[in-house]
N, CA, C and O atoms as CSV, one atom per row, in Angstrom:
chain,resi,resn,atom,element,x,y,z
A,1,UNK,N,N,29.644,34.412,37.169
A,1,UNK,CA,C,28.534,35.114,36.582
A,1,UNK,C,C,28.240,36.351,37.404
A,1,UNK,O,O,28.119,36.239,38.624
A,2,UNK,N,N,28.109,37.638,36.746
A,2,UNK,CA,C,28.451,38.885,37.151
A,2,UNK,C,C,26.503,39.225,37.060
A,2,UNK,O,O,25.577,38.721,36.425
A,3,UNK,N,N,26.598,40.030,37.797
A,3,UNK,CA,C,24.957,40.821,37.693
A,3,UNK,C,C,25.458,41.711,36.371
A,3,UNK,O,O,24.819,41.777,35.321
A,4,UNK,N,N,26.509,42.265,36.587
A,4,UNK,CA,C,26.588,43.202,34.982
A,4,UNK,C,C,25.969,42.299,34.322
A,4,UNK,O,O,24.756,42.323,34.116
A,5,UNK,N,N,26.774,41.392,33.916
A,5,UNK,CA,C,26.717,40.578,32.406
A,5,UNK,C,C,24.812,40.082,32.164
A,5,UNK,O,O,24.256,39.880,31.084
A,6,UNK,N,N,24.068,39.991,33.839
A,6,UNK,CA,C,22.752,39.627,33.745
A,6,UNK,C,C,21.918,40.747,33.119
A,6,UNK,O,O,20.984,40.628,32.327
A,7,UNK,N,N,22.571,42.111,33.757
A,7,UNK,CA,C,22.042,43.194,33.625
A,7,UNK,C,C,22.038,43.602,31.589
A,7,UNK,O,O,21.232,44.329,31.009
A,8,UNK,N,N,23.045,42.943,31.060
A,8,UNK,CA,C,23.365,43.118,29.574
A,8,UNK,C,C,22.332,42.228,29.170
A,8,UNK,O,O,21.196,42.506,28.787
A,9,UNK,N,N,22.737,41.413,29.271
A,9,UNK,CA,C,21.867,39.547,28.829
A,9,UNK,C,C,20.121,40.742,28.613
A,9,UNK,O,O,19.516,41.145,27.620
A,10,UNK,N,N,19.908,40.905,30.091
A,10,UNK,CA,C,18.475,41.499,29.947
A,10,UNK,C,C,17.931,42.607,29.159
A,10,UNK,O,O,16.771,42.622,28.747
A,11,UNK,N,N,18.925,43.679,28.925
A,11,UNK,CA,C,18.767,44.571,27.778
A,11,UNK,C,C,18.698,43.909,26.717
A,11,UNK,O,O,17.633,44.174,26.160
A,12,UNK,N,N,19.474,42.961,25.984
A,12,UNK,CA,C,19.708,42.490,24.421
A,12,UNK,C,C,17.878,41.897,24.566
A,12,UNK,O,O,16.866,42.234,23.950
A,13,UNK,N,N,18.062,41.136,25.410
A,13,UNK,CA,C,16.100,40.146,25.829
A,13,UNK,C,C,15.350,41.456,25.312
A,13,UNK,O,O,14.646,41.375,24.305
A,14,UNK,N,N,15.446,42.232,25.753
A,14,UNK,CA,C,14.205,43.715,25.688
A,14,UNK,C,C,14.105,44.280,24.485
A,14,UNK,O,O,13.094,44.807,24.020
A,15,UNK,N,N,15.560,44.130,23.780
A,15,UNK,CA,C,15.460,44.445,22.382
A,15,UNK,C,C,15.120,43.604,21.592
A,15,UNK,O,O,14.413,44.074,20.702
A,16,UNK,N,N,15.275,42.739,21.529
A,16,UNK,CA,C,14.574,41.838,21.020
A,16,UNK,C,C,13.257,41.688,21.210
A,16,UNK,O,O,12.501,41.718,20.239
A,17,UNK,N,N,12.718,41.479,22.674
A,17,UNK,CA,C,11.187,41.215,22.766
A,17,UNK,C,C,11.042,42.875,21.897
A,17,UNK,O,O,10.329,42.462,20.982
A,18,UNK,N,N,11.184,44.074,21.643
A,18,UNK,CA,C,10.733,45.026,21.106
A,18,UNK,C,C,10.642,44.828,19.436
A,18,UNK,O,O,9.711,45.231,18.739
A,19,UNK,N,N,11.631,44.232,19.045
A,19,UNK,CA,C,11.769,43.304,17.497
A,19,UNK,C,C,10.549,42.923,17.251
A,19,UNK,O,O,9.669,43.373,16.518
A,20,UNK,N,N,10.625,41.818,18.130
A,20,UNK,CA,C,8.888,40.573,18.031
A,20,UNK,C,C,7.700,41.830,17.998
A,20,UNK,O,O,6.710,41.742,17.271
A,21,UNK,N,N,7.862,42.584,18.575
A,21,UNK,CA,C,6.652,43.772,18.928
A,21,UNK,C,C,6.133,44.307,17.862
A,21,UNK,O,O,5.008,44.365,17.365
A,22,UNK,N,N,7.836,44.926,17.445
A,22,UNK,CA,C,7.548,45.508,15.867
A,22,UNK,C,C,7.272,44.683,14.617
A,22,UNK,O,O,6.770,45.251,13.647
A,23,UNK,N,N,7.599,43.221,14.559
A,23,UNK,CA,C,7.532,42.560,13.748
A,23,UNK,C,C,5.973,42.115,13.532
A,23,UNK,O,O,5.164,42.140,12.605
A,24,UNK,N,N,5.990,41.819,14.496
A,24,UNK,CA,C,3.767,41.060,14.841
A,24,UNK,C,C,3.189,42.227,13.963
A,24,UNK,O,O,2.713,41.947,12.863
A,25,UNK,N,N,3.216,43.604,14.436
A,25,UNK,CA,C,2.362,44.737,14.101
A,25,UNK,C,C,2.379,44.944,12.493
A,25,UNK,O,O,1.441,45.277,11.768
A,26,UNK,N,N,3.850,44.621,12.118
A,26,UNK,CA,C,4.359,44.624,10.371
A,26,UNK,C,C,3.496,43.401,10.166
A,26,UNK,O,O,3.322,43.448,8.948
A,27,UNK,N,N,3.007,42.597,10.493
A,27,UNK,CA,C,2.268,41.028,9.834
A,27,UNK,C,C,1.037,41.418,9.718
A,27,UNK,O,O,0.344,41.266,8.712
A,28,UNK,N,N,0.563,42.166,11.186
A,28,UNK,CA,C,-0.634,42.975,10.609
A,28,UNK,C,C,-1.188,43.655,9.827
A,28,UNK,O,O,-2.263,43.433,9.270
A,29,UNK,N,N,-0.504,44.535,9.720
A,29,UNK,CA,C,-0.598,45.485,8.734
A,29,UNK,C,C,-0.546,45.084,7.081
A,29,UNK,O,O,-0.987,45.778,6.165
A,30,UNK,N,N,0.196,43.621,6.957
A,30,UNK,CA,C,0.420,42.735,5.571
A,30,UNK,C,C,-0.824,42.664,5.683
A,30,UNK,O,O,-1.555,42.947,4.733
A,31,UNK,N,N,-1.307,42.264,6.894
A,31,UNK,CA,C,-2.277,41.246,6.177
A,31,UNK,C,C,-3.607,41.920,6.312
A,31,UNK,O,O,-4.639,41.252,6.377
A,32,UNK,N,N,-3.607,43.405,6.363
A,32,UNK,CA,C,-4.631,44.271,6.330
A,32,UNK,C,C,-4.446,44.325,4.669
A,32,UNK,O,O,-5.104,43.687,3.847
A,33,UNK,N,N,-3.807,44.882,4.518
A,33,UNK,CA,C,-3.000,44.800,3.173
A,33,UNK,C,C,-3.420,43.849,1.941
A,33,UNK,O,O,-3.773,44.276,0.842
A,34,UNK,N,N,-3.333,42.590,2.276
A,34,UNK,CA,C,-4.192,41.561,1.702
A,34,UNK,C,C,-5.162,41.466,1.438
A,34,UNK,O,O,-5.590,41.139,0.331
A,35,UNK,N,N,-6.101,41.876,2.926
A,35,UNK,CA,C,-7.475,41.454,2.596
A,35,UNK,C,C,-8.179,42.801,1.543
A,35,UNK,O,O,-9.143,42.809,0.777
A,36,UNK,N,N,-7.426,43.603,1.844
A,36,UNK,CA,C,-7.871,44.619,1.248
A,36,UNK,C,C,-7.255,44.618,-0.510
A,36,UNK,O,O,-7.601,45.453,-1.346
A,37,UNK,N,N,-6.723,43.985,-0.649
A,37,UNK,CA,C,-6.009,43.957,-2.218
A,37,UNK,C,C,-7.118,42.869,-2.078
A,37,UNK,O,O,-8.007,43.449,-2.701
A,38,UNK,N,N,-7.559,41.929,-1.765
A,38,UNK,CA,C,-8.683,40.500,-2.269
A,38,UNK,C,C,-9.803,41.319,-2.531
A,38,UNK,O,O,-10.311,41.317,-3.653
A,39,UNK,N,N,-10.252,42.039,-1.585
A,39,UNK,CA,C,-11.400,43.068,-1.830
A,39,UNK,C,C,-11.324,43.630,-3.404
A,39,UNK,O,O,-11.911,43.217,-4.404
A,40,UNK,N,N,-10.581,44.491,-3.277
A,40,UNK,CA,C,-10.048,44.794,-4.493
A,40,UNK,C,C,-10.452,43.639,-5.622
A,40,UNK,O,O,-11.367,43.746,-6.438
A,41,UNK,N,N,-9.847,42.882,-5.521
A,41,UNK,CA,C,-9.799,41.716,-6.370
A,41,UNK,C,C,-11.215,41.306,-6.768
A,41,UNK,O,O,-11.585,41.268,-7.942
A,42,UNK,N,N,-12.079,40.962,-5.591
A,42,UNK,CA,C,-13.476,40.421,-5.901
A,42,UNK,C,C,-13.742,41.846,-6.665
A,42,UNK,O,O,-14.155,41.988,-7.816
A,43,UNK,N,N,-13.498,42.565,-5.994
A,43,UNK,CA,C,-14.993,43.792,-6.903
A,43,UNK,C,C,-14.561,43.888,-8.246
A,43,UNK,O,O,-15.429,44.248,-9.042
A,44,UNK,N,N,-12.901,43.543,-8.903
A,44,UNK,CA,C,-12.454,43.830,-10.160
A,44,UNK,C,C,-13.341,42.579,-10.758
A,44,UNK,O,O,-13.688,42.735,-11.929
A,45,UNK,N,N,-13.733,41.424,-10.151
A,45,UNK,CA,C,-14.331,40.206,-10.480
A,45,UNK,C,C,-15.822,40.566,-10.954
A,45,UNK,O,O,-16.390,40.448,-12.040
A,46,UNK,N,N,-16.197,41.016,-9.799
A,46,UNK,CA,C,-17.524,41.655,-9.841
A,46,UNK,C,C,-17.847,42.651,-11.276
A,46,UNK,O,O,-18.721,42.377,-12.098
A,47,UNK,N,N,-17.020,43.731,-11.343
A,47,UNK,CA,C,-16.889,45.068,-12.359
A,47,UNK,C,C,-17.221,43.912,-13.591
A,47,UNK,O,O,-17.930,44.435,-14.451
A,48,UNK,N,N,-16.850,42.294,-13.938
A,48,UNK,CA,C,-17.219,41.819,-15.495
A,48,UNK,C,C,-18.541,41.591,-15.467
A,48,UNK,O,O,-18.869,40.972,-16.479
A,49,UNK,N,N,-19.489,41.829,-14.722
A,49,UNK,CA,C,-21.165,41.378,-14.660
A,49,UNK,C,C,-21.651,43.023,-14.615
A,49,UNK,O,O,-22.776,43.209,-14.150
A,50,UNK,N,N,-21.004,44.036,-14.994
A,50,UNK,CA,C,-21.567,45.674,-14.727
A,50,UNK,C,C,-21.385,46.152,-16.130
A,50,UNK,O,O,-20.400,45.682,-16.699
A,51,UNK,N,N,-22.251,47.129,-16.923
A,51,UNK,CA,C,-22.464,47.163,-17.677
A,51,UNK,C,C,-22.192,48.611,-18.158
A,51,UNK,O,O,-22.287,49.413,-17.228
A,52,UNK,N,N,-21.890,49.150,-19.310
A,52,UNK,CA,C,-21.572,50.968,-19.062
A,52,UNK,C,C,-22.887,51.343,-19.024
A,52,UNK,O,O,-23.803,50.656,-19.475
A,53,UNK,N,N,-23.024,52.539,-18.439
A,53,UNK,CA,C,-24.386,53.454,-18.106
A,53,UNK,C,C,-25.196,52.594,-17.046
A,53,UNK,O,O,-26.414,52.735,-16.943
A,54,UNK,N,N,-24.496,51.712,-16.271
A,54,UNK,CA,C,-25.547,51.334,-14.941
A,54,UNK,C,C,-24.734,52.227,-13.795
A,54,UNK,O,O,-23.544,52.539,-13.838
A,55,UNK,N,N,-25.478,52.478,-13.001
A,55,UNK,CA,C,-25.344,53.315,-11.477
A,55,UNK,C,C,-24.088,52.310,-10.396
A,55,UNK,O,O,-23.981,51.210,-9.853
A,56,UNK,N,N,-23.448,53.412,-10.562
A,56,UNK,CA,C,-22.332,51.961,-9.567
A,56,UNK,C,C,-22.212,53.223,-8.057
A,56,UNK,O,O,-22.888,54.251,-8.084
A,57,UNK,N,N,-21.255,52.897,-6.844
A,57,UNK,CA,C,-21.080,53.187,-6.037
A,57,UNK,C,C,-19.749,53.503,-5.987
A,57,UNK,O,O,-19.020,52.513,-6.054
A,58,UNK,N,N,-19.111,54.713,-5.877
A,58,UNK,CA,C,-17.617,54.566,-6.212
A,58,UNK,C,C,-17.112,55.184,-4.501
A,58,UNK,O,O,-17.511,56.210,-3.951
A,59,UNK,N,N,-16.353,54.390,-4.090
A,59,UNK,CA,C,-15.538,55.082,-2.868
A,59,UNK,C,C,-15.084,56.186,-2.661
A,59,UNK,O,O,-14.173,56.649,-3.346
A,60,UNK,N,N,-15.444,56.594,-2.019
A,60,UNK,CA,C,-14.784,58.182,-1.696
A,60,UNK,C,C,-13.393,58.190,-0.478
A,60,UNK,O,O,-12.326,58.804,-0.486
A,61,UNK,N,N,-13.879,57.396,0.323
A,61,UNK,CA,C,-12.814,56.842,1.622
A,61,UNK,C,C,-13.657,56.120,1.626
A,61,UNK,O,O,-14.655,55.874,0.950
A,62,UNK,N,N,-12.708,55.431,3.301
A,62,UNK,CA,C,-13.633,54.415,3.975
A,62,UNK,C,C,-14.967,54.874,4.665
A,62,UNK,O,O,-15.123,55.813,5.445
A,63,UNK,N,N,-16.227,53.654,4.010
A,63,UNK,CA,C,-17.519,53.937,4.601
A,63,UNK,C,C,-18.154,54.966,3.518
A,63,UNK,O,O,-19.374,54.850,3.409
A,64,UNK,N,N,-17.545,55.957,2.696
A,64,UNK,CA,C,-18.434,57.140,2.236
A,64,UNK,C,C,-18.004,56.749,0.674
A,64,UNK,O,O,-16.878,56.544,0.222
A,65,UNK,N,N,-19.306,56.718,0.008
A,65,UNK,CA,C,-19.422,56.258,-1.363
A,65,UNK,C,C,-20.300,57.481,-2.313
A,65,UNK,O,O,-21.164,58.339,-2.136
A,66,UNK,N,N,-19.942,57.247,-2.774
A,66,UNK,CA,C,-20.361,58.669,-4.328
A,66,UNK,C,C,-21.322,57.546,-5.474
A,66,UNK,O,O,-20.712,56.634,-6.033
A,67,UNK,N,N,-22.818,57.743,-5.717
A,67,UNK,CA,C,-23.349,57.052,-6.865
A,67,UNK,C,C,-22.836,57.701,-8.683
A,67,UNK,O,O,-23.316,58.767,-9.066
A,68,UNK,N,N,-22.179,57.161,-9.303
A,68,UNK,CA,C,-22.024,57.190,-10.549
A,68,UNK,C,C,-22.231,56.285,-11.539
A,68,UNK,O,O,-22.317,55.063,-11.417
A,69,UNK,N,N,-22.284,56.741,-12.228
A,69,UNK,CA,C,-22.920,56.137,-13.778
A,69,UNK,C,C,-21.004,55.932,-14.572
A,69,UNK,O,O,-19.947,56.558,-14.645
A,70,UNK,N,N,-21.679,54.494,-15.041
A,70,UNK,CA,C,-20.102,53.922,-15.395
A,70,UNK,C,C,-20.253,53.990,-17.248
A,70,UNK,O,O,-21.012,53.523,-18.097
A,71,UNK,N,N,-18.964,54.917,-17.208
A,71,UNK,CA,C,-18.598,55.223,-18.909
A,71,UNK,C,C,-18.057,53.843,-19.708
A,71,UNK,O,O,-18.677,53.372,-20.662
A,72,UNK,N,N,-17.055,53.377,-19.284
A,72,UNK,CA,C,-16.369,52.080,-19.853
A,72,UNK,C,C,-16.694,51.611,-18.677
A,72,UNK,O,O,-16.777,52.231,-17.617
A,73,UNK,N,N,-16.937,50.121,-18.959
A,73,UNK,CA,C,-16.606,48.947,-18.172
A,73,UNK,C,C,-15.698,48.156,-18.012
A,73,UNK,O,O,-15.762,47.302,-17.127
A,74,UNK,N,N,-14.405,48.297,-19.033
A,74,UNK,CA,C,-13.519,47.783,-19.157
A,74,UNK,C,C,-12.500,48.398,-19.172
A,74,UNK,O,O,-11.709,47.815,-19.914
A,75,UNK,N,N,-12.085,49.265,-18.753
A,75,UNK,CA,C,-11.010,50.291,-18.685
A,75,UNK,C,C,-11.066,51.191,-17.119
A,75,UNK,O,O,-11.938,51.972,-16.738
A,76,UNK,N,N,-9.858,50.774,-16.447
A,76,UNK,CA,C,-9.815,51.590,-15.008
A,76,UNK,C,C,-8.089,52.165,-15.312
A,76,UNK,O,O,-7.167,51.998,-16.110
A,77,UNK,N,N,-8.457,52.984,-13.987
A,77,UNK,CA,C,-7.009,54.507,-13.955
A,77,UNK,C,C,-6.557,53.971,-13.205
A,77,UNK,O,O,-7.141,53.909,-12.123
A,78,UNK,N,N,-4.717,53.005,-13.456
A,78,UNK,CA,C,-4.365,52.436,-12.175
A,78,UNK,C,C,-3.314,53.224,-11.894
A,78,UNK,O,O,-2.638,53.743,-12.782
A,79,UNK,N,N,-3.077,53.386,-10.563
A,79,UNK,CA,C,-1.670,54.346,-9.898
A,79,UNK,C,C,-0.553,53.069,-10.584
A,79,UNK,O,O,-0.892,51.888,-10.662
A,80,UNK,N,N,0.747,53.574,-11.018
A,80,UNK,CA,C,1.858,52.531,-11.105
A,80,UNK,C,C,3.015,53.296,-10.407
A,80,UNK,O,O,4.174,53.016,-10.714
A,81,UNK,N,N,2.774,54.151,-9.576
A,81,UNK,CA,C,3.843,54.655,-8.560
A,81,UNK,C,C,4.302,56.369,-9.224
A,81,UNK,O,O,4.041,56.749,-10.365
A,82,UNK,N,N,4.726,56.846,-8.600
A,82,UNK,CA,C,5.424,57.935,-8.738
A,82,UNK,C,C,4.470,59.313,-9.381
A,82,UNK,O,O,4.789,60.171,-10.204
A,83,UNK,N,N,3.081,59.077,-8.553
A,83,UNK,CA,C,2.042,59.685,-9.330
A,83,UNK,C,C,1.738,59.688,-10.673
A,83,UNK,O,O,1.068,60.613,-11.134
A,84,UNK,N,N,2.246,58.528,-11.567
A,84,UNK,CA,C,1.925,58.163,-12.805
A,84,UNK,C,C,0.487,57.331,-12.972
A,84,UNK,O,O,0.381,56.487,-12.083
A,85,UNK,N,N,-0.452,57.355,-13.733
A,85,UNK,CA,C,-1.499,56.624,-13.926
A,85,UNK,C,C,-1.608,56.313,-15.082
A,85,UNK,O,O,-1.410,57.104,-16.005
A,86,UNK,N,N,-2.041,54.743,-15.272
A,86,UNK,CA,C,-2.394,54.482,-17.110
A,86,UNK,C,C,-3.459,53.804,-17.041
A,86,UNK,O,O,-3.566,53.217,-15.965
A,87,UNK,N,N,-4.560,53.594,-17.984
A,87,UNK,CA,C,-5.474,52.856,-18.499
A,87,UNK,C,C,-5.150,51.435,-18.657
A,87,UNK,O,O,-4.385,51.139,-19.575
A,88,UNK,N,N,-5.601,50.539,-17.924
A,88,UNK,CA,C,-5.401,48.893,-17.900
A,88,UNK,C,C,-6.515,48.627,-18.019
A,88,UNK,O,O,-7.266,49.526,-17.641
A,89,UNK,N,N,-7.282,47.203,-18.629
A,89,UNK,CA,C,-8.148,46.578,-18.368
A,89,UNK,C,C,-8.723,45.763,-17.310
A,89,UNK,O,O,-8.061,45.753,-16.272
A,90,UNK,N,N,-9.681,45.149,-17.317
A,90,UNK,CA,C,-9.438,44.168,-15.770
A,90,UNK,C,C,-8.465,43.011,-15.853
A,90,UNK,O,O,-7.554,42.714,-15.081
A,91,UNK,N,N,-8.811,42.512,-16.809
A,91,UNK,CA,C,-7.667,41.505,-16.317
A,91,UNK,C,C,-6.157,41.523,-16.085
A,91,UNK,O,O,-5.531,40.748,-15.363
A,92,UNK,N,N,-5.501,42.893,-17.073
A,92,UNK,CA,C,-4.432,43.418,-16.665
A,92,UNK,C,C,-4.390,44.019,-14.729
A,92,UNK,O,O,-3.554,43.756,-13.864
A,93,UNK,N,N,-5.528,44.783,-14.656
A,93,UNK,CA,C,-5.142,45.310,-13.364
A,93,UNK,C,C,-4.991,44.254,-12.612
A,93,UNK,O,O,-3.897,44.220,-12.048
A,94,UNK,N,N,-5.964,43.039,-12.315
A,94,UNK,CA,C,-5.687,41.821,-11.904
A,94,UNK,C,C,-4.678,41.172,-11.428
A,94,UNK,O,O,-4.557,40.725,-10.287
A,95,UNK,N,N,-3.333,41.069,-13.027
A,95,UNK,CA,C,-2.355,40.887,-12.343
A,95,UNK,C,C,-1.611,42.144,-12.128
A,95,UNK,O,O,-0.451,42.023,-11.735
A,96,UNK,N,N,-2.133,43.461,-12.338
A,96,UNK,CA,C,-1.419,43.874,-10.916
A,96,UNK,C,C,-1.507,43.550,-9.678
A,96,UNK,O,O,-0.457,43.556,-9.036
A,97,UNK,N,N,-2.682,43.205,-9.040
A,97,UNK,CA,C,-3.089,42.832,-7.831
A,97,UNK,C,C,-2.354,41.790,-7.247
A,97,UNK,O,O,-1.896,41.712,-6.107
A,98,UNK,N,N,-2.309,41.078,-8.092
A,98,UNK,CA,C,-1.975,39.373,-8.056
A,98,UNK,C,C,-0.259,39.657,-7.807
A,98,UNK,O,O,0.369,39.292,-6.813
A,99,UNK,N,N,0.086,40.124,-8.547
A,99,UNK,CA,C,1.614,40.590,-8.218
A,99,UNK,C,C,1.483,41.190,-6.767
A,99,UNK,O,O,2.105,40.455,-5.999
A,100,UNK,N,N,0.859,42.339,-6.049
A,100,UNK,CA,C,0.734,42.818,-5.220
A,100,UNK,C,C,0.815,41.729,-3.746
A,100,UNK,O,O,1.523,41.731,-2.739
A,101,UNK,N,N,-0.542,40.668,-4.355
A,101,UNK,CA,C,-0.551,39.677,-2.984
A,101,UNK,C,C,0.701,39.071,-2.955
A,101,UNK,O,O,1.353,39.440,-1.979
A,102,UNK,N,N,1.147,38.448,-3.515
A,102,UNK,CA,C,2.708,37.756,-4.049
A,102,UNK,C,C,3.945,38.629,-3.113
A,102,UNK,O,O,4.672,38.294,-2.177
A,103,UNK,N,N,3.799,39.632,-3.726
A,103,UNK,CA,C,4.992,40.279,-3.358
A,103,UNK,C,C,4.677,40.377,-1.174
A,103,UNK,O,O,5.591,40.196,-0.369
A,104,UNK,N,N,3.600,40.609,-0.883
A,104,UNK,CA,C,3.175,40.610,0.048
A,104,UNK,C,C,3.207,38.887,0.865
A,104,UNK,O,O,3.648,38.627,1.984
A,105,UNK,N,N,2.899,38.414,0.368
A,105,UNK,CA,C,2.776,36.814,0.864
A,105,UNK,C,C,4.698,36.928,1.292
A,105,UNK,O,O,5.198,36.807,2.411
A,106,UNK,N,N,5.363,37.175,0.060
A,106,UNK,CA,C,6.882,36.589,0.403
A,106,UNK,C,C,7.205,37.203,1.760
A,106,UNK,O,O,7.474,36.616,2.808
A,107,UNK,N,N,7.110,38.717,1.480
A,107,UNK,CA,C,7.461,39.349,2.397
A,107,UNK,C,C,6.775,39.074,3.903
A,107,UNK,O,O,7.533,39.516,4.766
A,108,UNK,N,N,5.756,38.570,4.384
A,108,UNK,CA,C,5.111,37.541,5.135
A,108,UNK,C,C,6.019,36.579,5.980
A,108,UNK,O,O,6.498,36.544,7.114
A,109,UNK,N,N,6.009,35.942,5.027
A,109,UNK,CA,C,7.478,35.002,4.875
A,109,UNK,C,C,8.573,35.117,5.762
A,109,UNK,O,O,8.977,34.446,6.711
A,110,UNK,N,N,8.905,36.044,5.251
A,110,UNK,CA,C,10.270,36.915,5.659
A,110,UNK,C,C,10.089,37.080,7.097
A,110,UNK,O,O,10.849,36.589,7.932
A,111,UNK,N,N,8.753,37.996,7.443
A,111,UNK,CA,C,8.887,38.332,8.422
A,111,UNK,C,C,8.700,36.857,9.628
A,111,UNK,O,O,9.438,36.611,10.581
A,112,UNK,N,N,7.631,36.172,9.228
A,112,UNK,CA,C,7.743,34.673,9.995
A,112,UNK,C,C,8.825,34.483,10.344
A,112,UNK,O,O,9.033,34.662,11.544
A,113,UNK,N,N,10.127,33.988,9.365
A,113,UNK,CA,C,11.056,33.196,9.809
A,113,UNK,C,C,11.771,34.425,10.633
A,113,UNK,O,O,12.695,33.950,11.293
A,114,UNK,N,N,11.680,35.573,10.782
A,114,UNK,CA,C,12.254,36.705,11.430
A,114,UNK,C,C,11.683,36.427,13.135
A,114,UNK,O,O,12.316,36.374,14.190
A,115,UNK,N,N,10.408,36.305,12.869
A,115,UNK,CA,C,9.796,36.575,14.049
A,115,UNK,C,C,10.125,35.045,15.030
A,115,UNK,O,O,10.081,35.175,16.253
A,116,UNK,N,N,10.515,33.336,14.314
A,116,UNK,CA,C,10.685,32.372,15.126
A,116,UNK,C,C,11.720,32.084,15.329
A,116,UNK,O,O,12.107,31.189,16.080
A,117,UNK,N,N,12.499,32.988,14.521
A,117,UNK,CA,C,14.086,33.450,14.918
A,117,UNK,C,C,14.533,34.253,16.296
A,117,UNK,O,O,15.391,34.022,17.147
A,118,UNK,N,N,13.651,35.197,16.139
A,118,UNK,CA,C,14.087,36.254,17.358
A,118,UNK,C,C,13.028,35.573,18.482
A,118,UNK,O,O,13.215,35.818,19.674
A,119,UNK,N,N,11.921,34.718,18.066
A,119,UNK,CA,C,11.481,34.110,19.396
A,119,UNK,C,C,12.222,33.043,19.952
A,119,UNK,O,O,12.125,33.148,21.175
A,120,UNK,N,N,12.844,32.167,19.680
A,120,UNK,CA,C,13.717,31.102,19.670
A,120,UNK,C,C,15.075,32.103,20.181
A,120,UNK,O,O,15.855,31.587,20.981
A,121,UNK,N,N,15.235,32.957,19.898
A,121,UNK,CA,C,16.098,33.289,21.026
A,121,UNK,C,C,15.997,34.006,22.082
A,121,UNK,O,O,16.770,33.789,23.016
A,122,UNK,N,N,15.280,34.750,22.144
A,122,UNK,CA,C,14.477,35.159,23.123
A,122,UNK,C,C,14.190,34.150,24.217
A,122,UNK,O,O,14.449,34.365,25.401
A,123,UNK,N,N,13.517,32.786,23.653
A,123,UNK,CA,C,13.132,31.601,24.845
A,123,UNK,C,C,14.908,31.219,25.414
A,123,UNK,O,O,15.282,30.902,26.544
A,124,UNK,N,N,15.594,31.373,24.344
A,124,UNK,CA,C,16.815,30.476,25.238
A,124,UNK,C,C,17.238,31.881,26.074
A,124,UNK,O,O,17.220,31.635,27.280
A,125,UNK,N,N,17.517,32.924,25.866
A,125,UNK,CA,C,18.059,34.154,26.647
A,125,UNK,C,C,17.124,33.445,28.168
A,125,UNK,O,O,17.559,33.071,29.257
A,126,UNK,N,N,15.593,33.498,27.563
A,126,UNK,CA,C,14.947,33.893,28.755
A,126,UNK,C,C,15.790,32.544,29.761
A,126,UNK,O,O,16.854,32.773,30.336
A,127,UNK,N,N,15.333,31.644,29.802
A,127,UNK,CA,C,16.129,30.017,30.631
A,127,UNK,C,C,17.552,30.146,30.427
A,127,UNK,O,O,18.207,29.116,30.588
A,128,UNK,N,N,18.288,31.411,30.040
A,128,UNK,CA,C,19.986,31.556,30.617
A,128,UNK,C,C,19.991,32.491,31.506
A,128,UNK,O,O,20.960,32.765,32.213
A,129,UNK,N,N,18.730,33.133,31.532
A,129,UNK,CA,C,18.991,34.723,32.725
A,129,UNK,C,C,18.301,34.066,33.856
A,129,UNK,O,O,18.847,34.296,34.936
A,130,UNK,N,N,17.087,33.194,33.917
A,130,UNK,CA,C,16.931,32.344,34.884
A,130,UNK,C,C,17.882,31.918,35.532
A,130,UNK,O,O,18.103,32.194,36.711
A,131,UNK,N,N,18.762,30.961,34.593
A,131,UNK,CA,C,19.894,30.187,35.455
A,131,UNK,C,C,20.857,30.742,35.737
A,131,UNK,O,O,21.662,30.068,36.380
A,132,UNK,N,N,21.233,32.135,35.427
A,132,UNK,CA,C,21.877,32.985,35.810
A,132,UNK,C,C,21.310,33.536,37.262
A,132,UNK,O,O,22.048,33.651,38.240
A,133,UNK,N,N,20.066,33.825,37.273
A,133,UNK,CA,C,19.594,34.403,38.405
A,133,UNK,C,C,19.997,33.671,39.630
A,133,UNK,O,O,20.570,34.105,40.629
A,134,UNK,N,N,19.563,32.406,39.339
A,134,UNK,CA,C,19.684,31.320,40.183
A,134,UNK,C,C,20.622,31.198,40.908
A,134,UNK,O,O,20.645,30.923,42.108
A,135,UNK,N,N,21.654,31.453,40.018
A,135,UNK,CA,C,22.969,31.095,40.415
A,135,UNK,C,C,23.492,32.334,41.260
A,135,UNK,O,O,23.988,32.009,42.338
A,136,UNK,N,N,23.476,33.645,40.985
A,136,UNK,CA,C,23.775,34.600,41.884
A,136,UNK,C,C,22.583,34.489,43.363
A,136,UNK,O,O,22.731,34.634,44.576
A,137,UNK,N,N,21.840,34.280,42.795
A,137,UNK,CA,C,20.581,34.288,44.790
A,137,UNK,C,C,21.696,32.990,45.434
A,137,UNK,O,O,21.864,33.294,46.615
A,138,UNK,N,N,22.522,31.664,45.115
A,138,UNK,CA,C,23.308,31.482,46.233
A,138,UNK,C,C,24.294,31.855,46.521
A,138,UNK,O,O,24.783,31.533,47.604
């Protein structure tokens, strides 16, 4: 057992622990993702108890809201990608949403078994560069 080969062993470890790094931060970000599509979700829940011509609060960004007066109650402008927008109802936009968490949950998924993959090897690297170490200090 060569210090090179320890010196390799420990780079592949680093890329990897940088994997796990990037991977955790991607779970985050899902699951910002989520709560914020549920949000979504309740207020589309909410929008069936609102009535046209009552005063609603419409987002401007985060924190800053605009008061307007609601024309339809049943008809919203949903993005479907590629700067295209169409008229859906709620329960259609719904399952857009619902598709949204889904597609998000799998991908979740994905990244889990990614992340106890590259940790699981990571733990055995780490207890072979140990016993590597070990073995060169006699």
């Amino acid at each position: 057992m060569s210090e090179e080969k320890l010196q390799s062993m420990y780079m592949e470890y680093q890329m990897i622990s940088n994997s796990i790094k990037q991977l955790e931060q991607q779970n985050v970000s899902l699951d910002n993702q989520l709560m914020e599509l549920a949000h979504t979700s309740q207020g589309l829940d909410d929008m069936k108890h609102v009535k046209k011509g009552n005063e609603i609060l419409v987002p401007v960004s985060p924190g800053i809201y605009a008061k307007a007066e609601l024309k339809e109650e049943d008809k919203f402008i949903v993005n479907v990608g590629a700067e295209i927008a169409v008229h859906k109802n709620i329960e259609d936009t719904k399952k857009i949403i619902d598709t949204q968490i889904g597609e998000i949950g799998n991908l979740k998924e994905k990244i889990s078994m990614e992340l106890q993959k590259n940790a699981e090897k990571a733990s055995s690297m780490e207890t072979e560069m140990n016993r590597m170490a070990s073995a060169l200090k006699k």
